[in-house]
PDB file of N, CA, C and O in Angstrom:
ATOM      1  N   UNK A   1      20.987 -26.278  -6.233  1.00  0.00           N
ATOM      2  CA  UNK A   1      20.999 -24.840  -6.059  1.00  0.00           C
ATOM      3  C   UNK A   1      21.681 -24.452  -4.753  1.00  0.00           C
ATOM      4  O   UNK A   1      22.698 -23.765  -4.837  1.00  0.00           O
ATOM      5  N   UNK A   2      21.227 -24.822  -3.542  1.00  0.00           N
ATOM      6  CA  UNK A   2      21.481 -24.702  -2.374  1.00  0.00           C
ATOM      7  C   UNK A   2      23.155 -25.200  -2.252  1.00  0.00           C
ATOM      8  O   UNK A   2      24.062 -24.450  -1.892  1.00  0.00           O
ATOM      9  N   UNK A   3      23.279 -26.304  -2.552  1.00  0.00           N
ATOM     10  CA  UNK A   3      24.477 -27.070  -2.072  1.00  0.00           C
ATOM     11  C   UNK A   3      25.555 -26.228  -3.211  1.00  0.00           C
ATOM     12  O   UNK A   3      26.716 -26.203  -2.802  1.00  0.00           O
ATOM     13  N   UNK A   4      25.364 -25.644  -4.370  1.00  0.00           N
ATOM     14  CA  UNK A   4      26.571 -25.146  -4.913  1.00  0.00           C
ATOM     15  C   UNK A   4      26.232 -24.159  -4.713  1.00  0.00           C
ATOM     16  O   UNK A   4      26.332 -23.557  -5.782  1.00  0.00           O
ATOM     17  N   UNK A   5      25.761 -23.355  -3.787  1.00  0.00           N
ATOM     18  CA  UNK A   5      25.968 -22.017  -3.634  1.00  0.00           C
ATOM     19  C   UNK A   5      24.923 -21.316  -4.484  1.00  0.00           C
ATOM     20  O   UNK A   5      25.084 -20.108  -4.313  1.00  0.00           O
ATOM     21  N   UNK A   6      24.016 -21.523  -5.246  1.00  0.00           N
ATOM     22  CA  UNK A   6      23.790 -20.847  -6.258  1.00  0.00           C
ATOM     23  C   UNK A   6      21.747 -20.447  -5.605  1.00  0.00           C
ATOM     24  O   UNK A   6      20.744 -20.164  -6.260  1.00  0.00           O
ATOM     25  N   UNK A   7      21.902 -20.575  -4.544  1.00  0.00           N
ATOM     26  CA  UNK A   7      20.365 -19.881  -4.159  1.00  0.00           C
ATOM     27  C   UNK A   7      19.972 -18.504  -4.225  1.00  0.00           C
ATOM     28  O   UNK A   7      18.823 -18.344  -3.813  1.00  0.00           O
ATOM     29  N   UNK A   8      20.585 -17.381  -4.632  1.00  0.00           N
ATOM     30  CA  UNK A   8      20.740 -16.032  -5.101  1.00  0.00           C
ATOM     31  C   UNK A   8      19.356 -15.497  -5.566  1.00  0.00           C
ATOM     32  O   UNK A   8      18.678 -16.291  -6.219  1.00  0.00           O
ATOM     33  N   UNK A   9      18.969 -14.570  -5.384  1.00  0.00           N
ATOM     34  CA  UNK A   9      17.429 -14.033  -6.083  1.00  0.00           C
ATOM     35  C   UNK A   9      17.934 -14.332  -7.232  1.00  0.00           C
ATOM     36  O   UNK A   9      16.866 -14.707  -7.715  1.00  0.00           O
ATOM     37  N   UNK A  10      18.997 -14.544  -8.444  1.00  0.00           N
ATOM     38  CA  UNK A  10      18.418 -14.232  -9.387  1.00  0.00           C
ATOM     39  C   UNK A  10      18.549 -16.043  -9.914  1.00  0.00           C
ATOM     40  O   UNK A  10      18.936 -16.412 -11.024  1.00  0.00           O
ATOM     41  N   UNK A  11      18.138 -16.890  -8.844  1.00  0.00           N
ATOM     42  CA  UNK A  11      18.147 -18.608  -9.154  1.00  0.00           C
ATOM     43  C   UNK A  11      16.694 -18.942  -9.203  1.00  0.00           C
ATOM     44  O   UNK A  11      16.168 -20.023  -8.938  1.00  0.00           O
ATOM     45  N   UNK A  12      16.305 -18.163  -9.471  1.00  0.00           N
ATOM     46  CA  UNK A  12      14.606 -18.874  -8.974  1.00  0.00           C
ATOM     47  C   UNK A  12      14.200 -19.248 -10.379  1.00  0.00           C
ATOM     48  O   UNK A  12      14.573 -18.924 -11.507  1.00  0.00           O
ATOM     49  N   UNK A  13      13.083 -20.241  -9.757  1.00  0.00           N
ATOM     50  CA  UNK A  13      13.058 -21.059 -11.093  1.00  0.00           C
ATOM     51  C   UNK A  13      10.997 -21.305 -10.662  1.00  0.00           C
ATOM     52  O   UNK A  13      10.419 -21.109  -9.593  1.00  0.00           O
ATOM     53  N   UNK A  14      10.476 -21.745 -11.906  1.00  0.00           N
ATOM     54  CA  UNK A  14       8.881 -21.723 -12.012  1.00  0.00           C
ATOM     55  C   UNK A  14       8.646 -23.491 -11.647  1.00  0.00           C
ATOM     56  O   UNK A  14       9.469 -24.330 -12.011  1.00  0.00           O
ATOM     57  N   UNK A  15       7.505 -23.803 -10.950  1.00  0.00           N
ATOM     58  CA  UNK A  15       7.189 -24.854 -11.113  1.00  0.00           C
ATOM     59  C   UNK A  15       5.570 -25.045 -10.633  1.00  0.00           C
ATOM     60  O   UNK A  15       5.015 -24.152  -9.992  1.00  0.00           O
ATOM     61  N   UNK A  16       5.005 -26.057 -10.937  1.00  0.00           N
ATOM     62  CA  UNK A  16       4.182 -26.543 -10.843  1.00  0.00           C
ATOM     63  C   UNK A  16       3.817 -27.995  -9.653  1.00  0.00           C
ATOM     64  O   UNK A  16       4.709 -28.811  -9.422  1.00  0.00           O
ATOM     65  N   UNK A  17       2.472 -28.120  -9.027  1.00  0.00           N
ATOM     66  CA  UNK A  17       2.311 -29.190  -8.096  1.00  0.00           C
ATOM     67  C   UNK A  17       0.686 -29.537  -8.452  1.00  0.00           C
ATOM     68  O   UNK A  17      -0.275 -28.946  -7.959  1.00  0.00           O
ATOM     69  N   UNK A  18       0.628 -30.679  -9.462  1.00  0.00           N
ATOM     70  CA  UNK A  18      -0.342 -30.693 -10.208  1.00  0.00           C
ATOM     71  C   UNK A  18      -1.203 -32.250  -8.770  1.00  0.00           C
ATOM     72  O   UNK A  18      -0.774 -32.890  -7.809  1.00  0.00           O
ATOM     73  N   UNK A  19      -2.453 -32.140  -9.492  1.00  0.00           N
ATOM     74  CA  UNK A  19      -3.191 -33.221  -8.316  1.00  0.00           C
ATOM     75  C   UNK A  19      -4.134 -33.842  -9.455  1.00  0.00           C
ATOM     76  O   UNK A  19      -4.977 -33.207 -10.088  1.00  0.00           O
ATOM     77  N   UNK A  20      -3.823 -35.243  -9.599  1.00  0.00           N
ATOM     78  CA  UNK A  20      -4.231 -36.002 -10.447  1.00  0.00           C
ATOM     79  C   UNK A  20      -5.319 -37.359 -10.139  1.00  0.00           C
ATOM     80  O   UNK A  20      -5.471 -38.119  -9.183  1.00  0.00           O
ATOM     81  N   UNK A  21      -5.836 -37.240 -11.219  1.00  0.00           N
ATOM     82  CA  UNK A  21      -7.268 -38.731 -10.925  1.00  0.00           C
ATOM     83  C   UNK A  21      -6.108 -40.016 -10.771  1.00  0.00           C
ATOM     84  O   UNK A  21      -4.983 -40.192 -11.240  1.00  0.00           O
ATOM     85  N   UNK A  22      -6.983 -40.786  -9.883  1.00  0.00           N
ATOM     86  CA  UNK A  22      -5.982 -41.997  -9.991  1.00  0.00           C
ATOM     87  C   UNK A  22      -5.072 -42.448 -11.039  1.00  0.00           C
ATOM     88  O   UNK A  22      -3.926 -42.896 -11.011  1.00  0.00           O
ATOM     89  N   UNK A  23      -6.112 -42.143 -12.200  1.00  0.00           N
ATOM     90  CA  UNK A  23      -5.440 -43.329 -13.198  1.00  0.00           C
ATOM     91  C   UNK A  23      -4.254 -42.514 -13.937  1.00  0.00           C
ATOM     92  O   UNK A  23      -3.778 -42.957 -14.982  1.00  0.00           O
ATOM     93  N   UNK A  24      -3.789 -41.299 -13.355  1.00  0.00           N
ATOM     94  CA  UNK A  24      -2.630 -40.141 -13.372  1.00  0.00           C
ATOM     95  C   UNK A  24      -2.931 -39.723 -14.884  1.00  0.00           C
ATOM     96  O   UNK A  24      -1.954 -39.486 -15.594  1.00  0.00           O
ATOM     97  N   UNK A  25      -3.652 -39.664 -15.191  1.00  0.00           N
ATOM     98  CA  UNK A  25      -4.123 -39.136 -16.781  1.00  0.00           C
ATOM     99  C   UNK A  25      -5.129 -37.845 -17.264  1.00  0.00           C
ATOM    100  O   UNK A  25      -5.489 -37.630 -18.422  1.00  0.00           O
ATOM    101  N   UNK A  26      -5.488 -37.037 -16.039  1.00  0.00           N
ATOM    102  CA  UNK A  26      -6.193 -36.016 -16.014  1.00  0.00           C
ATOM    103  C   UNK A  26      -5.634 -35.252 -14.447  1.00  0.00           C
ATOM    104  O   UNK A  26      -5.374 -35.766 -13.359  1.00  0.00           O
ATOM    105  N   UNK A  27      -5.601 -33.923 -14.889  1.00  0.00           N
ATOM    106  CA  UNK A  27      -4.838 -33.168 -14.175  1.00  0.00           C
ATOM    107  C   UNK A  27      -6.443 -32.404 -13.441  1.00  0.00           C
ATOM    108  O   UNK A  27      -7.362 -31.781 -13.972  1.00  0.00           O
ATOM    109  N   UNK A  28      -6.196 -32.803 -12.110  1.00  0.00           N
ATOM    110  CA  UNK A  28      -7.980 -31.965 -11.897  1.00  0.00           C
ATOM    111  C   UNK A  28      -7.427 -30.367 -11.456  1.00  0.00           C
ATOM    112  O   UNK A  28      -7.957 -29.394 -11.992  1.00  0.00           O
ATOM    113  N   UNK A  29      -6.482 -30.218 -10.583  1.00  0.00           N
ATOM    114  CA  UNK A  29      -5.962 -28.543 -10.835  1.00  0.00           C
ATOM    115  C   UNK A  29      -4.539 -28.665 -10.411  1.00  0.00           C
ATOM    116  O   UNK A  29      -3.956 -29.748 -10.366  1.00  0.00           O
ATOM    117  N   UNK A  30      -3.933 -27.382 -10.064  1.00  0.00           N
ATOM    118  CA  UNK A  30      -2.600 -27.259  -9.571  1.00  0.00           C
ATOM    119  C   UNK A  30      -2.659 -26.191  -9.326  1.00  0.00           C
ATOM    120  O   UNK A  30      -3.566 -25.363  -9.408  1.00  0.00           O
ATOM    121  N   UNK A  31      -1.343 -26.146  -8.902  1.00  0.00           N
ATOM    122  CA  UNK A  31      -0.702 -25.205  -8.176  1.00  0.00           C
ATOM    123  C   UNK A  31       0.895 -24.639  -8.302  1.00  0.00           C
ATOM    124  O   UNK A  31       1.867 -24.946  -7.613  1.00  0.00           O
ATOM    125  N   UNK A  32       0.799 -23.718  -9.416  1.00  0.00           N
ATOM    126  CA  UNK A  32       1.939 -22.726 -10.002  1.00  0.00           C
ATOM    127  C   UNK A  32       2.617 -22.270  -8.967  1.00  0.00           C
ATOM    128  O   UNK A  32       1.957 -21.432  -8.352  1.00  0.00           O
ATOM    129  N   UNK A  33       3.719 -22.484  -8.491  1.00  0.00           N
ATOM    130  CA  UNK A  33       5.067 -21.547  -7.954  1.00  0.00           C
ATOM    131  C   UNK A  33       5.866 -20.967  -8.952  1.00  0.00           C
ATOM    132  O   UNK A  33       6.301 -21.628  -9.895  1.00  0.00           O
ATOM    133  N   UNK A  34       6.089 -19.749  -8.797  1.00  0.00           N
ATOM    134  CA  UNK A  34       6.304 -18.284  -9.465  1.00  0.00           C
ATOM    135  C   UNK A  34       7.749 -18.231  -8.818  1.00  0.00           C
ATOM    136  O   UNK A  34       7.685 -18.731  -7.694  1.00  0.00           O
ATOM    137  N   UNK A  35       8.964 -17.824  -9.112  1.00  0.00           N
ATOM    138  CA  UNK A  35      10.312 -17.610  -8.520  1.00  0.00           C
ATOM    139  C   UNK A  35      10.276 -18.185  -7.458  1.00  0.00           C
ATOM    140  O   UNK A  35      10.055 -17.515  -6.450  1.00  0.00           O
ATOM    141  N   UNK A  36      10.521 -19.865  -7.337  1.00  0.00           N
ATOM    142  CA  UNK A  36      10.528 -20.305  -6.276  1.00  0.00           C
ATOM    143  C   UNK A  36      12.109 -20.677  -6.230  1.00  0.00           C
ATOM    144  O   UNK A  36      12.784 -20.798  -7.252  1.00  0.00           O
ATOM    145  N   UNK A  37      12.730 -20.882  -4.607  1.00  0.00           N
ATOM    146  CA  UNK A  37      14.070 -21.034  -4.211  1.00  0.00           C
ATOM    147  C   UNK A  37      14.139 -21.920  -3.153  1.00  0.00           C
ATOM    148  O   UNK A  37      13.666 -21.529  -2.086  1.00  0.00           O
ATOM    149  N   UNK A  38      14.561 -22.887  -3.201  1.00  0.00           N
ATOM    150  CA  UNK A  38      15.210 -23.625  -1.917  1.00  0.00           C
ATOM    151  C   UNK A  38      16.175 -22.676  -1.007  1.00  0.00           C
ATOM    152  O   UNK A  38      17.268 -22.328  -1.453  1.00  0.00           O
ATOM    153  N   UNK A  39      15.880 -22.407  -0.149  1.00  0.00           N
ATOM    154  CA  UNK A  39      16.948 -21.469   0.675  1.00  0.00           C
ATOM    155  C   UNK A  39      17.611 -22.471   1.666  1.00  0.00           C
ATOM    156  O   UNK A  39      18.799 -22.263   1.913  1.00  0.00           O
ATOM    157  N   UNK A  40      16.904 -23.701   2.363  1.00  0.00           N
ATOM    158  CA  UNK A  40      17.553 -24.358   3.363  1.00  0.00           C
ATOM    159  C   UNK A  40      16.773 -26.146   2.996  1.00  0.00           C
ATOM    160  O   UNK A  40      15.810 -26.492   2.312  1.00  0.00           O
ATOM    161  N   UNK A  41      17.573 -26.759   3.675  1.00  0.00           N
ATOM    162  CA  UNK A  41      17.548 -28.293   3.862  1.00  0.00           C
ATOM    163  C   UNK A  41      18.035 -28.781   4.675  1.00  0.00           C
ATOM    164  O   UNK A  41      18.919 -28.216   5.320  1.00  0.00           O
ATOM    165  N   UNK A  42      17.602 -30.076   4.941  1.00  0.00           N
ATOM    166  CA  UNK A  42      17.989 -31.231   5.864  1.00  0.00           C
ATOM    167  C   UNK A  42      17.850 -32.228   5.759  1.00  0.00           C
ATOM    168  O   UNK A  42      16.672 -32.425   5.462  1.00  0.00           O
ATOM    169  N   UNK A  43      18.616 -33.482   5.854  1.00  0.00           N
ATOM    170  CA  UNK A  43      18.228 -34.857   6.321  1.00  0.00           C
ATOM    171  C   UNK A  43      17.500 -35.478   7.460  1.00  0.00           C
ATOM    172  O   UNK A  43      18.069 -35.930   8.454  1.00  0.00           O
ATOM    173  N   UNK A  44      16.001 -35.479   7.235  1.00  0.00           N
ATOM    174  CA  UNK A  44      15.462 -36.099   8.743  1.00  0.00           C
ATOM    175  C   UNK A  44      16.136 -37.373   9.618  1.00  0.00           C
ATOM    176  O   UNK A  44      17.005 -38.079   9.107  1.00  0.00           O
ATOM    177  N   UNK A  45      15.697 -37.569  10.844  1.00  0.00           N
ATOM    178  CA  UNK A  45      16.574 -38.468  11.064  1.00  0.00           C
ATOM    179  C   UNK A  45      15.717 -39.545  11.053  1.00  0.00           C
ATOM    180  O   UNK A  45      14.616 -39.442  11.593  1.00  0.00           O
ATOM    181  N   UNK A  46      16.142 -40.786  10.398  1.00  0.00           N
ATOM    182  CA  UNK A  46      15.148 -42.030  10.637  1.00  0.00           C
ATOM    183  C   UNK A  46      15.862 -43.464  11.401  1.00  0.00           C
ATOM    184  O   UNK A  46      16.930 -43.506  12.012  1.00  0.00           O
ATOM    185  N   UNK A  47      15.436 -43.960  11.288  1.00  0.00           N
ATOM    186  CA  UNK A  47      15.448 -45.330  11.605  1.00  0.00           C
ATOM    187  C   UNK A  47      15.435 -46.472  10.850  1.00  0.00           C
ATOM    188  O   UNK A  47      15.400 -47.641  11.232  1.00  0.00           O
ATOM    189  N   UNK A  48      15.480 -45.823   9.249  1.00  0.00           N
ATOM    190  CA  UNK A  48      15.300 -46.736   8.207  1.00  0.00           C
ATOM    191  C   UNK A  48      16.213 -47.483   7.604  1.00  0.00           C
ATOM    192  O   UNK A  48      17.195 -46.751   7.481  1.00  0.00           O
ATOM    193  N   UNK A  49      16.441 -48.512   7.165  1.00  0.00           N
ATOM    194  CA  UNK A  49      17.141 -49.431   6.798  1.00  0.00           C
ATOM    195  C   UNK A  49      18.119 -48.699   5.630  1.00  0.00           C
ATOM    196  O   UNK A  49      17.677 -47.696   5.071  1.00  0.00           O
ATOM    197  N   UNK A  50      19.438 -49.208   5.276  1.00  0.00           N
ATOM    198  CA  UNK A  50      20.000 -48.515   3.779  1.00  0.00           C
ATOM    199  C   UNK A  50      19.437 -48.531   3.182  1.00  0.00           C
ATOM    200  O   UNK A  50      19.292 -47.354   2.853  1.00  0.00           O
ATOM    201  N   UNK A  51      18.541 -49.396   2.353  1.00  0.00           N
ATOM    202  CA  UNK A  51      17.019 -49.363   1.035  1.00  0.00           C
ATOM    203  C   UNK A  51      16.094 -48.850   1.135  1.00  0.00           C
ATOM    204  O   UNK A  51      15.312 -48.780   0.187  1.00  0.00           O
ATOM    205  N   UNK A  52      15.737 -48.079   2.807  1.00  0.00           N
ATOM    206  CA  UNK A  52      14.512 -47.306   2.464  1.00  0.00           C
ATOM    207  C   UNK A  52      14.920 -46.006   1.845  1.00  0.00           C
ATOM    208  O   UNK A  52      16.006 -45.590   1.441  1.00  0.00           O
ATOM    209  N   UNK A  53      13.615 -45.445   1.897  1.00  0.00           N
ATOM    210  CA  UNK A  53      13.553 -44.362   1.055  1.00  0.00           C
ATOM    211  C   UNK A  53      13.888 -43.023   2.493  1.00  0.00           C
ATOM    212  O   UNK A  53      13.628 -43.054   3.695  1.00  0.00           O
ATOM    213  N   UNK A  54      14.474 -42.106   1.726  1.00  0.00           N
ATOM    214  CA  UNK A  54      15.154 -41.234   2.994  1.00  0.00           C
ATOM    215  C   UNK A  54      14.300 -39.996   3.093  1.00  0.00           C
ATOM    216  O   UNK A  54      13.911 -39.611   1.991  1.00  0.00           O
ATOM    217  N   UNK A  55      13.881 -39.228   4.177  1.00  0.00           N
ATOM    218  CA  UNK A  55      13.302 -38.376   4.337  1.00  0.00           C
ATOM    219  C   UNK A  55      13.838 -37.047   4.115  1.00  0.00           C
ATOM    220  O   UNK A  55      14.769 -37.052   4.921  1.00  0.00           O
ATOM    221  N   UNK A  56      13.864 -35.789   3.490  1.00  0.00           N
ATOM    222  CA  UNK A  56      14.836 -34.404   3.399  1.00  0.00           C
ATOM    223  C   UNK A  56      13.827 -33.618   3.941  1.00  0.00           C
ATOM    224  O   UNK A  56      12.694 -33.995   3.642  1.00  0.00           O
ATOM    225  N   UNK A  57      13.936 -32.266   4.920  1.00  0.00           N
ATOM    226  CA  UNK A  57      12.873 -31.670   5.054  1.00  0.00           C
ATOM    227  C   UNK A  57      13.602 -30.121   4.761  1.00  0.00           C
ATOM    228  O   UNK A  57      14.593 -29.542   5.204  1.00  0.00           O
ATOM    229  N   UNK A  58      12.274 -29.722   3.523  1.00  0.00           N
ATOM    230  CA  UNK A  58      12.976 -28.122   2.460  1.00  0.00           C
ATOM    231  C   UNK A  58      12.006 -27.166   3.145  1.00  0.00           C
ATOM    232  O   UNK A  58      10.871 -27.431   3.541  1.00  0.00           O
ATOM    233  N   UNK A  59      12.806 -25.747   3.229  1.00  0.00           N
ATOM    234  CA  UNK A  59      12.184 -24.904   3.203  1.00  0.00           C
ATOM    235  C   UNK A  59      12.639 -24.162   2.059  1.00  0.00           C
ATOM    236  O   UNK A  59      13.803 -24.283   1.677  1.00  0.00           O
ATOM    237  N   UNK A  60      11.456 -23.066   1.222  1.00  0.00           N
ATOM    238  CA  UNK A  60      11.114 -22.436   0.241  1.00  0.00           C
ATOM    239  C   UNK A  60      10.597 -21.243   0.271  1.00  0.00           C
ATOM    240  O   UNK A  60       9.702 -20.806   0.995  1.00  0.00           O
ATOM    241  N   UNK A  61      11.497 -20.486  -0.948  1.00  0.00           N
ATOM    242  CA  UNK A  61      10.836 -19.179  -0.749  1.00  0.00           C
ATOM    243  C   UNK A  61      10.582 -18.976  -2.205  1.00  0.00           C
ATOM    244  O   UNK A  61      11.364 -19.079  -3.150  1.00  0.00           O
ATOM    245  N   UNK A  62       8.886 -18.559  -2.170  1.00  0.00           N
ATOM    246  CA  UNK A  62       8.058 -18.203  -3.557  1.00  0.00           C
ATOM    247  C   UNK A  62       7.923 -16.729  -3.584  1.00  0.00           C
ATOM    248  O   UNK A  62       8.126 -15.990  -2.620  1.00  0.00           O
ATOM    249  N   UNK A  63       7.561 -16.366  -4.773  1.00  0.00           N
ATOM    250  CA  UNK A  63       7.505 -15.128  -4.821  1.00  0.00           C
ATOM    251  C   UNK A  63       5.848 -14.697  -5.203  1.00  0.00           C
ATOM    252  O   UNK A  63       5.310 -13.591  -5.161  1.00  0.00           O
ATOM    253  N   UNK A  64       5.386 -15.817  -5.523  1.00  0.00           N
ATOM    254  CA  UNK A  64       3.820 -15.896  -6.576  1.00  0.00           C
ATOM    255  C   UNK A  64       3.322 -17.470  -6.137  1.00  0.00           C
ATOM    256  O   UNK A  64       4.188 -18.336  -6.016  1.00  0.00           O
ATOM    257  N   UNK A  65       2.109 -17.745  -5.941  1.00  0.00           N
ATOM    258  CA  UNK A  65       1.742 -18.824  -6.176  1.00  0.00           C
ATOM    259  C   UNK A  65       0.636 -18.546  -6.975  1.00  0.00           C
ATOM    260  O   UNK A  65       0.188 -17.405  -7.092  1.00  0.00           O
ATOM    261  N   UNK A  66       0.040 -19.797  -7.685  1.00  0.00           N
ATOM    262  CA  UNK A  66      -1.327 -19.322  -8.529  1.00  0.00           C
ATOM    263  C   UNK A  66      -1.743 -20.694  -8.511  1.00  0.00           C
ATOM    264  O   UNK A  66      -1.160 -21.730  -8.829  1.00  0.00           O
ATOM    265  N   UNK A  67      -3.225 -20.386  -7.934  1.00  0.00           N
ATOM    266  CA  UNK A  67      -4.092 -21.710  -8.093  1.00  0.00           C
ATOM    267  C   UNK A  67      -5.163 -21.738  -9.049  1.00  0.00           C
ATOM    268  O   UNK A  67      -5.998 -20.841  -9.170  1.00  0.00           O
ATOM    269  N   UNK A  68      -5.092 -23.279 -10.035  1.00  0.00           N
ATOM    270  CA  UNK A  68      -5.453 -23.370 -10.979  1.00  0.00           C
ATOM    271  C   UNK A  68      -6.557 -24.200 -10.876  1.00  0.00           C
ATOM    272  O   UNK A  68      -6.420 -25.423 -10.826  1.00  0.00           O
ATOM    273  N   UNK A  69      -7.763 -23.592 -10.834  1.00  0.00           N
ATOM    274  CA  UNK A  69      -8.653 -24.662 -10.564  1.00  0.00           C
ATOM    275  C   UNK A  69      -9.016 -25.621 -11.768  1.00  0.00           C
ATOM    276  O   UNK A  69      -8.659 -25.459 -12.934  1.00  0.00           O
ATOM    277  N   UNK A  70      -9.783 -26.640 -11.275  1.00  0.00           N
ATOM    278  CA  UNK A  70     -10.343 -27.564 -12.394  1.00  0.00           C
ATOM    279  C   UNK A  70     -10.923 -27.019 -13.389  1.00  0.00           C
ATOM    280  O   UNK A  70     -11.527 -25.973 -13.150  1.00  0.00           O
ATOM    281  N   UNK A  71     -10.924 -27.589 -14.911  1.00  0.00           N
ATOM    282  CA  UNK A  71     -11.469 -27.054 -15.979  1.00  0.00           C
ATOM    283  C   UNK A  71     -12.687 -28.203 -15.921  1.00  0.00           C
ATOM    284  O   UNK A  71     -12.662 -29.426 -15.780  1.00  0.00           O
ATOM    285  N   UNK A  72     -13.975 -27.038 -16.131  1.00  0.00           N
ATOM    286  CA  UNK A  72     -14.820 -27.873 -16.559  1.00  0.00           C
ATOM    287  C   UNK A  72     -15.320 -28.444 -18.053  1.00  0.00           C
ATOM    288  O   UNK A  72     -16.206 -29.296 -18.123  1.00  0.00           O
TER     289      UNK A  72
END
């Protein structure tokens, strides 16, 4: 979005950030983002080898969040 230009109010897109039992097979709640947008990014700087895993640090702009608590 960001990198081709395309972060515009009308790019926003819905997502979800669900929090799961270990055995990743039951969703205990989440957390709905409503017109959310990457507006900015970065590459942190590390110290890590070519094979590690690389750090990016995003900032975001939501329009809605909604928290979904556990179903009993």
């Amino acid at each position: 979005m960001v990198v081709k230009g395309n972060a515009g109010e009308n790019n926003g897109k819905d997502g979800a950030l669900e929090f799961l039992v270990p055995t990743l097979k039951v969703t205990l709640s989440s957390i709905n983002f409503h017109h959310l947008r990457i507006f900015w990014f970065i590459s942190e700087n590390s110290e890590a080898t070519a094979d590690a895993i690389k750090n990016v640090k995003v900032e975001i702009y939501r329009k809605q969040i909604t928290l979904m608590p556990a179903k009993a």
